[in-house]
SEZA-912609 format. One line per 3 residues: for each residue x, y, z of N, C-alpha, C. Coordinates in nm, 4 decimals. Example, Ala and Ser with C-alpha at 12.3 -4.5 7.8 and 13.67 -1.06 7.14 Angstrom:
<recs>
1.3190:-0.5690:0.7800:1.2300:-0.4500:0.7800:1.3200:-0.3300:0.7800  1.2850:-0.2250:0.7080:1.3670:-0.1060:0.7140:1.2900:0.0030:0.7870;
</recs>
This chain:
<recs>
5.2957:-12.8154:9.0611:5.4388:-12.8026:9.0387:5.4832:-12.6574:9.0539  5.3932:-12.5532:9.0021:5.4488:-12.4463:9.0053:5.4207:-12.3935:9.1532  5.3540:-12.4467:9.2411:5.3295:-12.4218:9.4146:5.4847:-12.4520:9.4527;
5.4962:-12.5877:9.4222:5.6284:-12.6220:9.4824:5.7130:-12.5695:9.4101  5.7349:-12.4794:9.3022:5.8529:-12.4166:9.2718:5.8169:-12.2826:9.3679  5.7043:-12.1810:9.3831:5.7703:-12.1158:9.4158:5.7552:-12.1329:9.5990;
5.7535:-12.2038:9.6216:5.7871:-12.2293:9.7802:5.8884:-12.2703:9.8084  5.9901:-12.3600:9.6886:6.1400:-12.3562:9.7321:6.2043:-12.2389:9.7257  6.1267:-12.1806:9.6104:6.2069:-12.0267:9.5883:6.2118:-11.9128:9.7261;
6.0940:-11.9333:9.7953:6.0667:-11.7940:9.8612:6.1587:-11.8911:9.9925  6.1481:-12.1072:9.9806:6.2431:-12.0914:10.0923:6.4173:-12.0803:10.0673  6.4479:-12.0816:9.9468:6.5970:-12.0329:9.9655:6.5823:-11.9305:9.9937;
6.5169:-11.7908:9.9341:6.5592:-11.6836:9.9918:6.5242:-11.6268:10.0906  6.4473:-11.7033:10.1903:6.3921:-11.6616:10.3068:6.4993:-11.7404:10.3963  6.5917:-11.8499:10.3389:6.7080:-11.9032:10.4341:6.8099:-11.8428:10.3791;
6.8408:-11.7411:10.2882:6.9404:-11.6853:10.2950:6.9516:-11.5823:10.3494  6.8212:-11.4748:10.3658:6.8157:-11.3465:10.4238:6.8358:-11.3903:10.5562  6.7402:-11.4781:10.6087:6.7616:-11.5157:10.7734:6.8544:-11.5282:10.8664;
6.9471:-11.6586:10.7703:7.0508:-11.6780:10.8554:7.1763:-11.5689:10.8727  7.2151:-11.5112:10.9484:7.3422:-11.4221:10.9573:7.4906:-11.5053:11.0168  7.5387:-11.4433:11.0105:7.7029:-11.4706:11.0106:7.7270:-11.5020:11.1563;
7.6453:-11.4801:11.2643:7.6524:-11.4695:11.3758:7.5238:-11.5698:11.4418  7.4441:-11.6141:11.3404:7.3775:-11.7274:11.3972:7.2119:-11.6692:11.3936  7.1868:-11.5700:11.4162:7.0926:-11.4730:11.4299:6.9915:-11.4409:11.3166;
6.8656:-11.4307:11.3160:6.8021:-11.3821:11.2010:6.8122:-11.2465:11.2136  6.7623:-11.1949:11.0695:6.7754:-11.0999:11.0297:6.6857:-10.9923:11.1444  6.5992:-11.0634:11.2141:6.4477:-10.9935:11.2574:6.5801:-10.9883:11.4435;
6.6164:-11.0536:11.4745:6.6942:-11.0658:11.5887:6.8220:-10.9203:11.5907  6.8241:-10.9196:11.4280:6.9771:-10.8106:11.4474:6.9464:-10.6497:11.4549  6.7977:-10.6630:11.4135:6.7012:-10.5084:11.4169:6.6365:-10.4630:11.5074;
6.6829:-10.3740:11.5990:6.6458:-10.3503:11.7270:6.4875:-10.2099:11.6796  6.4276:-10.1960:11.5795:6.3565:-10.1269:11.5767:6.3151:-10.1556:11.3961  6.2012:-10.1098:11.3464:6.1662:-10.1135:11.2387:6.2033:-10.0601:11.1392;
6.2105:-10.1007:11.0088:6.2821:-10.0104:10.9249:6.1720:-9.9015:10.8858  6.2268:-9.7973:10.8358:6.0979:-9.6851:10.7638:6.0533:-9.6949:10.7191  6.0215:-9.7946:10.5937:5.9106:-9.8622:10.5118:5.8143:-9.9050:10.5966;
5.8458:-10.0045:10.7215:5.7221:-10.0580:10.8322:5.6724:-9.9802:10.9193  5.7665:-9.8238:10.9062:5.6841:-9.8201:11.0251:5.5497:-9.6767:10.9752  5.5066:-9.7296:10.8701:5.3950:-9.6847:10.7819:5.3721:-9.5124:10.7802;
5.2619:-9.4402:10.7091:5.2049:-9.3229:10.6710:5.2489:-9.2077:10.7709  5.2171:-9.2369:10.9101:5.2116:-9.1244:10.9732:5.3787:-9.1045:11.0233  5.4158:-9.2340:10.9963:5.5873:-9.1598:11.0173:5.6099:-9.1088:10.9348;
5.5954:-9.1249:10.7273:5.6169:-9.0522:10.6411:5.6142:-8.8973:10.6607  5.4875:-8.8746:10.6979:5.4178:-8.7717:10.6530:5.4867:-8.6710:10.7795  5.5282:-8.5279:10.6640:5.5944:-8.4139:10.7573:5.5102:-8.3649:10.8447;
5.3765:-8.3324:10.8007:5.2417:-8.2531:10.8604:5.2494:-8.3518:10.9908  5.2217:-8.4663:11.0149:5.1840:-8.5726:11.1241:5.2749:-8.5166:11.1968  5.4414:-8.5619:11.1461:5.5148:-8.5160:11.2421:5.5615:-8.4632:11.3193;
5.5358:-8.3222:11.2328:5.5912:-8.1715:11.3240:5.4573:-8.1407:11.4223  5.3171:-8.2121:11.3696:5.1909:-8.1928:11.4614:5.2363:-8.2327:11.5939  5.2752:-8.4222:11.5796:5.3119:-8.4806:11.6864:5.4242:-8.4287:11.7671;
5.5080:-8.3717:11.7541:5.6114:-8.3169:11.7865:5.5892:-8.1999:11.8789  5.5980:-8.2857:12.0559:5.5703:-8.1820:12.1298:5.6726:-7.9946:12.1339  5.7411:-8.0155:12.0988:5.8077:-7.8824:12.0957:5.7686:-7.7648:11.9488;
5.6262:-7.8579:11.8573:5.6002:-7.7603:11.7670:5.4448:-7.7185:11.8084  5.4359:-7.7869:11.9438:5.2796:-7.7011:12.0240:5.2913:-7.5730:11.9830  5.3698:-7.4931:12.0462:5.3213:-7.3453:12.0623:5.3668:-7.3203:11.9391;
5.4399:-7.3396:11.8417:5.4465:-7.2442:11.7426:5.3223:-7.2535:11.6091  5.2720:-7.3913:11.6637:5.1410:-7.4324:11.5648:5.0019:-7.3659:11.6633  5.0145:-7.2905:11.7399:4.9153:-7.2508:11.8405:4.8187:-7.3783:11.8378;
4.8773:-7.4358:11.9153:4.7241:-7.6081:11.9985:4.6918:-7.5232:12.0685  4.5681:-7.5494:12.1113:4.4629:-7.5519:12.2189:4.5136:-7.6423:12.3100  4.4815:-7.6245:12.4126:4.4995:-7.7484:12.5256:4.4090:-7.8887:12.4715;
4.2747:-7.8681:12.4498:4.2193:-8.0041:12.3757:4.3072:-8.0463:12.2369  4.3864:-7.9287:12.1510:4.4333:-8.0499:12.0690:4.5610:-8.0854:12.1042  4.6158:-8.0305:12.1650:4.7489:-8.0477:12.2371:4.7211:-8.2193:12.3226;
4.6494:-8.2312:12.3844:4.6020:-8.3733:12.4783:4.5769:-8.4905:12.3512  4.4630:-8.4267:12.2462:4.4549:-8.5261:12.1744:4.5540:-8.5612:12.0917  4.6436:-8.4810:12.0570:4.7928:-8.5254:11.9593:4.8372:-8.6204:12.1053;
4.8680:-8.5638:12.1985:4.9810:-8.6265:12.3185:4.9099:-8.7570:12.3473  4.7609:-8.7953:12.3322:4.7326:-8.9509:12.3260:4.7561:-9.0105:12.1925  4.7225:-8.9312:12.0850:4.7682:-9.0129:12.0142:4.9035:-9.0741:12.0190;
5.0120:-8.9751:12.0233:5.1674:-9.0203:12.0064:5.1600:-9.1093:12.1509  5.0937:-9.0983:12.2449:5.1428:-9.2307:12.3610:5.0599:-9.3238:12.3298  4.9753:-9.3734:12.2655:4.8720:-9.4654:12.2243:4.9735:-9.5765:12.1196;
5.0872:-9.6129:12.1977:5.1334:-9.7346:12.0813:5.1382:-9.8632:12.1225  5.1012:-9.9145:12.2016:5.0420:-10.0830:12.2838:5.0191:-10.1571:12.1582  4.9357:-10.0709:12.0537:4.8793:-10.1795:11.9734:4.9861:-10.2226:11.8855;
5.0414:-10.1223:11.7971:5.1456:-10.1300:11.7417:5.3055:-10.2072:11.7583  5.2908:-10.1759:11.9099:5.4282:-10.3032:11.9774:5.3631:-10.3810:11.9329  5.2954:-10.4491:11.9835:5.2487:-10.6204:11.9870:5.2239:-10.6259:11.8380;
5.1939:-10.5342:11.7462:5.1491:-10.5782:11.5602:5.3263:-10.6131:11.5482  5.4158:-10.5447:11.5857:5.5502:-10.5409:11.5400:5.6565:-10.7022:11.6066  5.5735:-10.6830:11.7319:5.6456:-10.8140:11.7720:5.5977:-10.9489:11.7138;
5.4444:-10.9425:11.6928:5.4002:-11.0827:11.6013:5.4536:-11.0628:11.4761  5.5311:-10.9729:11.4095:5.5947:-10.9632:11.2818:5.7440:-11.0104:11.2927  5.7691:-11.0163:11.3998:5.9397:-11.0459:11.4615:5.9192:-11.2171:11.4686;
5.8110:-11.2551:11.5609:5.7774:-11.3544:11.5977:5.7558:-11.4209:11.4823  5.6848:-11.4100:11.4078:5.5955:-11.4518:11.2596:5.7306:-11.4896:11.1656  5.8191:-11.3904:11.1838:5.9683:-11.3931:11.0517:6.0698:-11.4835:11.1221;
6.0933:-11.5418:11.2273:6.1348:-11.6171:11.3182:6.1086:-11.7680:11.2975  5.9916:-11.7355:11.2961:5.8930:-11.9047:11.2577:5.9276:-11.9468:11.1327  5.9176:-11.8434:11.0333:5.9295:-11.8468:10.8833:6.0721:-11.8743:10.8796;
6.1762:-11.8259:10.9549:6.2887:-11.9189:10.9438:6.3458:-12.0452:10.9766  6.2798:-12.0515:11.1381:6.2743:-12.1890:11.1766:6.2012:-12.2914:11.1315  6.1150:-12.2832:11.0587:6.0025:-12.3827:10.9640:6.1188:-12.4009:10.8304;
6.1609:-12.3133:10.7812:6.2344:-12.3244:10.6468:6.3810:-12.4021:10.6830  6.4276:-12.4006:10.8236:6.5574:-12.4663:10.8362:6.5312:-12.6436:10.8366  6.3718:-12.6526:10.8550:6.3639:-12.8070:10.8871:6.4199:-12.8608:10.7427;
6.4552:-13.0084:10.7869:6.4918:-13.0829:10.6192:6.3627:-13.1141:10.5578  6.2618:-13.1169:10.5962:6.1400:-13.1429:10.5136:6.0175:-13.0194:10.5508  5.9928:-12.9509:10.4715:5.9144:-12.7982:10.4593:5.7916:-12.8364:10.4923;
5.7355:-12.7897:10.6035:5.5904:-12.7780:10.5800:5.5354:-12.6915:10.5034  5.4697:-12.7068:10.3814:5.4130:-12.6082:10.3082:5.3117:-12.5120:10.3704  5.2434:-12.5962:10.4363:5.1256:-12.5232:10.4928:5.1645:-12.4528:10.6345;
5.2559:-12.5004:10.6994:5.3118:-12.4222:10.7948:5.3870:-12.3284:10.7442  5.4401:-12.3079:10.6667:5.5522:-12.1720:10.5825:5.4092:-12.0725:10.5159  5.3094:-12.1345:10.4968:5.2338:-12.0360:10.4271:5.1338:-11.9416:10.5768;
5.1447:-12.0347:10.6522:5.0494:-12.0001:10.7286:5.1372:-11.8937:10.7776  5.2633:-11.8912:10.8280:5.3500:-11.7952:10.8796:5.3586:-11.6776:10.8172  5.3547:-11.6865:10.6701:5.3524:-11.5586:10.6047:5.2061:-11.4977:10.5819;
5.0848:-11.5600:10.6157:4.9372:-11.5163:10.6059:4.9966:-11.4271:10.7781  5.0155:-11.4611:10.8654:5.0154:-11.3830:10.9973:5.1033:-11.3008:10.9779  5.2489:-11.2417:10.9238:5.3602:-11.1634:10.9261:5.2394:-11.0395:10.8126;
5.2063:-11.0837:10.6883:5.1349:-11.0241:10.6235:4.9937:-10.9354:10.6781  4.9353:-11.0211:10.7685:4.7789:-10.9559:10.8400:4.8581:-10.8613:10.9532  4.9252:-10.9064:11.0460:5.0600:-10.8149:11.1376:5.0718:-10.6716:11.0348;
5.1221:-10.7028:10.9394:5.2015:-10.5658:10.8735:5.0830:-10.4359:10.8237  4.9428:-10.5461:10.7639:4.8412:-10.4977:10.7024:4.7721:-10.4173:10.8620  4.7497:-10.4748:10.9760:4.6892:-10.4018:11.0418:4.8166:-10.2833:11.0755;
4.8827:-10.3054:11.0887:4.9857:-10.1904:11.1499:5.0251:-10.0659:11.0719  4.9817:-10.0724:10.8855:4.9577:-9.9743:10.7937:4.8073:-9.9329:10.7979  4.7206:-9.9710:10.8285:4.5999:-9.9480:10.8878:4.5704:-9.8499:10.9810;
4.6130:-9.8936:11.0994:4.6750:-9.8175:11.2316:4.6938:-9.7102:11.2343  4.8485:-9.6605:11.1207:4.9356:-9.5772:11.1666:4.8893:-9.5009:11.0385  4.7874:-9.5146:10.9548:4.7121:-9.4440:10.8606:4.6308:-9.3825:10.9330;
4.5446:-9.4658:11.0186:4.4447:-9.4058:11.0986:4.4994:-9.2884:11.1607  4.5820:-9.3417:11.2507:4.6707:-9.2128:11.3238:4.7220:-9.0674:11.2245  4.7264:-9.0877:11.1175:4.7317:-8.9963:11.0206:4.6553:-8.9289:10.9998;
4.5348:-8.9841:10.9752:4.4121:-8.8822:10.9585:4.3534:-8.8466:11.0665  4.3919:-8.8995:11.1706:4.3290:-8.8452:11.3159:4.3896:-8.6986:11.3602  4.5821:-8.7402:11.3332:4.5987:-8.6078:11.3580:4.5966:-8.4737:11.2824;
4.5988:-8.5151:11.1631:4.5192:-8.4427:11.1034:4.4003:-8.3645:11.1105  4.3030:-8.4588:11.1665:4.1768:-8.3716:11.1459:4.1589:-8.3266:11.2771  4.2413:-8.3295:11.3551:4.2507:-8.2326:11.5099:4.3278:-8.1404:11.4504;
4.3754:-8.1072:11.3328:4.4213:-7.9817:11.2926:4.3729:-7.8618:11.2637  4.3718:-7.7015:11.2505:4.2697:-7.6509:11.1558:4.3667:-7.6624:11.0465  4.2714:-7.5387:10.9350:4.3870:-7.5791:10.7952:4.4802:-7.4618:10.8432;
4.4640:-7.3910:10.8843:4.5942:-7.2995:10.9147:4.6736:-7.3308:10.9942  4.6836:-7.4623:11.0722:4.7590:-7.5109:11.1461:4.8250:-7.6226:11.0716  4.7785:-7.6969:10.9412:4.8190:-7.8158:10.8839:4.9472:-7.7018:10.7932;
4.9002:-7.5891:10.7398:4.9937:-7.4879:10.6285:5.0806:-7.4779:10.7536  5.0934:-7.4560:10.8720:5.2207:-7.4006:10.9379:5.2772:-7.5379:10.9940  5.2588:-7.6173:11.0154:5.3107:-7.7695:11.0355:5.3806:-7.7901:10.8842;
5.3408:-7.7664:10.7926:5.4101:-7.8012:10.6356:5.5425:-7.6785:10.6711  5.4886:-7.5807:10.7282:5.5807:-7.4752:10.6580:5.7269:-7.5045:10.7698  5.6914:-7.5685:10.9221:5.8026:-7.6137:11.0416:5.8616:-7.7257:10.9551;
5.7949:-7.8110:10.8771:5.8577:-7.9788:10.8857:5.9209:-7.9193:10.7060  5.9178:-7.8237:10.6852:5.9659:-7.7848:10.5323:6.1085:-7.7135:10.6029  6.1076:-7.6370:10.6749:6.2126:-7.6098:10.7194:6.3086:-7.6676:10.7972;
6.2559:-7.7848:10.8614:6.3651:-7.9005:10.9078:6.4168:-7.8979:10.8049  6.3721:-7.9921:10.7134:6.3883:-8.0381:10.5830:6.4801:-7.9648:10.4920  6.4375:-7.8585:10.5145:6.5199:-7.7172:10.3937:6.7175:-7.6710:10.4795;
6.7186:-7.7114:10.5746:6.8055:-7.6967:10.6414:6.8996:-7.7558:10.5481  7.0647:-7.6732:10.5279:7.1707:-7.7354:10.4831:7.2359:-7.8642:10.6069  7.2692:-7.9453:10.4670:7.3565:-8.0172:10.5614:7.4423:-7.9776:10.6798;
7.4819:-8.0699:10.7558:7.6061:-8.0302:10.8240:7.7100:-8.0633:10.7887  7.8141:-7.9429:10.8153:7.9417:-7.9478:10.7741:8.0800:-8.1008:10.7663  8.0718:-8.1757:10.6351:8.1936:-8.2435:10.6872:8.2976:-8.2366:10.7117;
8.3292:-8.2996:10.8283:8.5122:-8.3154:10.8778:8.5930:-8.2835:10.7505  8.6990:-8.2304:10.7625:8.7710:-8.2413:10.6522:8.8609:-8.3536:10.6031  8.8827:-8.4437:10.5752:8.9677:-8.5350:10.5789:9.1514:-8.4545:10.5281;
9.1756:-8.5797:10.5746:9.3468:-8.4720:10.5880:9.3927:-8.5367:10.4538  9.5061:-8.4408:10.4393:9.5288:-8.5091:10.3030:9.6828:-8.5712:10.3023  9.7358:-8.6844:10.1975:9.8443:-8.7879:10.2535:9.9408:-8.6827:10.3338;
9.9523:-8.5640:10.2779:10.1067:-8.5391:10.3570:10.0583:-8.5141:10.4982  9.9241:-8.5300:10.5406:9.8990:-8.5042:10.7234:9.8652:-8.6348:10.7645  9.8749:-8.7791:10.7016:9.8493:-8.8652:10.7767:9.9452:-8.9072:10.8510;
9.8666:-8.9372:10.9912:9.9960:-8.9947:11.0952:10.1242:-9.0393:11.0682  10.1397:-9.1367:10.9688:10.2515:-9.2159:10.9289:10.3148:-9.0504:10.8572  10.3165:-9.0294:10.8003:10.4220:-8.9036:10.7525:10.4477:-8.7884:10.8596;
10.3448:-8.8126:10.9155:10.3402:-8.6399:11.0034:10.4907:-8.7237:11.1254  10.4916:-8.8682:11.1193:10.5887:-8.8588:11.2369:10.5148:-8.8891:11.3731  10.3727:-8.8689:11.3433:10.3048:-8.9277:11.4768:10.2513:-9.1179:11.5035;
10.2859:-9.1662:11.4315:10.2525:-9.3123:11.4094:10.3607:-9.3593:11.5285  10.3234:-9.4722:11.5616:10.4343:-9.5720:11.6605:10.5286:-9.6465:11.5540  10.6330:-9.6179:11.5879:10.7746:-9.7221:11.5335:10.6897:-9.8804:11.5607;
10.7228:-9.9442:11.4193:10.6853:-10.1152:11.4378:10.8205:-10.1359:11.4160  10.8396:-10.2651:11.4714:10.9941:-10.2930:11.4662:11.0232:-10.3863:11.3394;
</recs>
């Protein structure tokens, strides 16, 4: 009993997140991953500013670690296809949940593959973390902290000013006459 409670549960709210206003799942309206999925080595500032061909020369690479960062960052084949069986996988999990009678074991099986999908792809992009990493020296990981600290440390940019009532169109006299 408590299986089948929470499998109606996860399917209302897996048919409410899904369906959109426009017909579309949720996985259809996201043209890229959110930052939670797309795991460790996007977090991490050090990875980034490493990977980040325009912080070569100021992190002095070598030509060998310069190549091995530049395969790593083009090395993502695996990662598409982990991301698309997660698109694919959340798809199923909606179309299985719209039927009038639930396959249990088909709704579970969908979320064992979206789940192993997500688990290898934090795996992955961990790996890729410590890889580029350890093509680092440590005086190159302290000046990668000290580039991706100063992105970071940067003030905002300036906002627009918004105008205030006596400059909005309608008063200023610039609005169109409605009749």
């Amino acid at each position: 009993m408590k299986c089948l409670m929470t499998v109606v549960a996860a399917a209302l709210a897996l048919a409410a997140v899904a369906e959109k206003p426009s017909g579309k799942t949720g996985c259809e309206t996201r043209a890229r991953p959110s930052r939670a999925m797309m795991g460790a080595s996007s977090a991490d500032p050090v990875v980034r500013a490493a990977l980040n061909p325009r912080f070569a020369e100021q992190l002095g690479l070598s030509d060998e670690q310069a190549a091995k960062l530049k395969a790593l960052r083009d090395d993502k084949g695996k990662l598409r296809s982990l991301h698309e069986q997660i698109r694919k996988g959340m798809e199923r999990q909606a179309e299985l949940l719209k039927a009038e009678l639930i396959d249990e074991a088909a709704v579970m099986a969908a979320i064992d593959e979206v789940f192993e999908a997500r688990k290898a792809i934090a795996k992955a992009q961990t790996g890729r973390l410590i890889a580029a990493k350890s093509i680092l020296t440590p005086e190159q990981v302290k000046k990668a902290q000290e580039l991706a600290g100063s992105r970071s440390a940067r003030p905002p940019r300036a906002k627009r000013p918004r105008p205030t009532p006596a400059e909005t169109p309608d008063e200023a006299g610039q609005a169109d006459a409605k009749p």
